[in-house]
N, C-alpha and C positions, 0 to 999 in steps of 0.2 A: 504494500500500500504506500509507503511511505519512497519508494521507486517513483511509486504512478502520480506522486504531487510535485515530485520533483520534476520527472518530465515534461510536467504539466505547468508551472513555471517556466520551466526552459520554453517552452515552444509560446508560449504566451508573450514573452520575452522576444525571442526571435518574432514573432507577428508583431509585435510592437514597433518595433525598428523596421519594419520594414517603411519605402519610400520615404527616407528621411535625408536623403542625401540633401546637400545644400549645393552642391556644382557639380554640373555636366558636361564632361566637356567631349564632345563629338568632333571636332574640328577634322579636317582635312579626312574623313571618313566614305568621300564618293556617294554622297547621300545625295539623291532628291526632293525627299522630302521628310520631315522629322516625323521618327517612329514614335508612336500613340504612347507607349510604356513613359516617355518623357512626361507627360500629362497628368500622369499617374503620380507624380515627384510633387507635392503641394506645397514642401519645405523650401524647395529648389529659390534659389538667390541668385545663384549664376548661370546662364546657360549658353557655352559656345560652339555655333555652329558655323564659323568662317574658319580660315585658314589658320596653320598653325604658324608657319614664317612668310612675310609678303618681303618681296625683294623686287627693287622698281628700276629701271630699265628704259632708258631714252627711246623713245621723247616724251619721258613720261606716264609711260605706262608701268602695271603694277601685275606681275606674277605671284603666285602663289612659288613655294619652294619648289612642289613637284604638280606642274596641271592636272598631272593624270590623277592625285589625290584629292583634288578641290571638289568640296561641294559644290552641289549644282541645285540647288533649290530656288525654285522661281515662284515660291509663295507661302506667306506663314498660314498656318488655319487658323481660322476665327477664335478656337479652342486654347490660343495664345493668352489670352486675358483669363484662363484658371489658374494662371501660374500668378495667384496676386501676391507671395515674396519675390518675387523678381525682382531685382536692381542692379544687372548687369547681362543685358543681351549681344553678344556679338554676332553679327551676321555679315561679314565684312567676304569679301571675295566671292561672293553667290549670284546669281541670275536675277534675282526681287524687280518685280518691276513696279509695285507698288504694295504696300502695309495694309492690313486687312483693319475696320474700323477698330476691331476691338483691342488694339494696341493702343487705345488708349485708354482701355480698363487697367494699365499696368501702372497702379498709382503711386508703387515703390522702386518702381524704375528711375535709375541715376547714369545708365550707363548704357546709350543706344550707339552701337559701330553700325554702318552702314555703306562705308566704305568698300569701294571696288564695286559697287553694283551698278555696273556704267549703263542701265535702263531704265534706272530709279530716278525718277522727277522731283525731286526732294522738294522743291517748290509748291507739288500737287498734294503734298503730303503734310504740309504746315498744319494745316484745322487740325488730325489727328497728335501731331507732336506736339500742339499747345493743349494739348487735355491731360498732358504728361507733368503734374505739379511740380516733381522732385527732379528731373530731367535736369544732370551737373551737365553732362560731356556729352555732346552727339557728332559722329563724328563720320563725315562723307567725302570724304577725298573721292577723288576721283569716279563719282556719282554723277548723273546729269544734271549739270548747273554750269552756267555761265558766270562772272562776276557781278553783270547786273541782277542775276538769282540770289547772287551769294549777298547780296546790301537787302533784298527782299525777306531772303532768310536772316540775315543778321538782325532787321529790324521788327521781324513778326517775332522772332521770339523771345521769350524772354529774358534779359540781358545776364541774367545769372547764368543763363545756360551757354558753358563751352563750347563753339563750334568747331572743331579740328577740321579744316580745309585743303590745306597746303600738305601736298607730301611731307615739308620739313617738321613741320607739326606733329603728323600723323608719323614720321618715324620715332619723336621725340616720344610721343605718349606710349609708343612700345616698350620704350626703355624703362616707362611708370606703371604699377599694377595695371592699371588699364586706361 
């Protein structure tokens, strides 16, 4: 008897812990699209789904370390705004051609990469990133923006929020947690 309480603790224990990770990190994984078990993660605070080293290349363009590992996902699911610990999404290097509305249920979001997704209109995308309260660093190099987008961006959003634009930027914030 006193076996079968213990097991029974144990295993209570283990379901308990279970989905409690706080960071995920998928990066350079050949994904299309993020698997459903990630959803399943409600603790989840980080989750990286871009490239693991980006390395940039005249005239300006930006490689992942090996293309044949880069994700290819070319859209978040709506099912994005369950993950409300979130405060650091990277999706830098991937296909996105635009943010599903419910990005901006991510109310403890501080940390959007958006970088490399040279289809992404980051200008069409403002309404939902101003619904983003806690939004520190957003950070879109090399996304689709001109510099007269980048003074529209600059001024829709909120001036607390860091815009990392410039390669020189976007390699310097590599070298900072995020």
């Amino acid at each position: 008897m006193k076996h079968y309480i213990i097991f029974i603790l144990f295993l209570f224990n283990s379901c308990s812990n279970l989905n409690k990770e706080t960071q995920i990190d998928l990066s350079s994984k050949r994904l299309t699209t993020i698997p459903d078990s990630v959803f399943e993660n409600k603790n989840l605070i980080e989750l990286q789904l871009g490239a693991k080293e980006v390395v940039f290349y005249p005239p300006l363009s930006a490689l992942p370390e090996s293309d044949t590992d880069k994700n290819q996902i070319t859209e978040l699911p709506e099912k994005i705004s369950e993950l409300k610990l979130l405060k650091v999404l990277i999706l830098n290097s991937n296909n996105l051609k635009s943010l599903p509305n419910s990005i901006s249920e991510l109310k403890n979001l501080e940390v959007l990469d958006l970088a490399l997704n040279k289809n992404l209109n980051i200008v069409a995308e403002i309404p939902k990133l101003n619904l983003l309260p806690n939004l520190k660093v957003l950070k879109i190099t090399d996304s689709k923006f001109n510099m007269n987008d980048l003074k529209i961006i600059q001024k829709s959003l909120n001036p607390k929020v860091k815009i990392v634009s410039s390669i020189a930027d976007y390699m310097e914030s590599y070298t900072e947690k995020h």
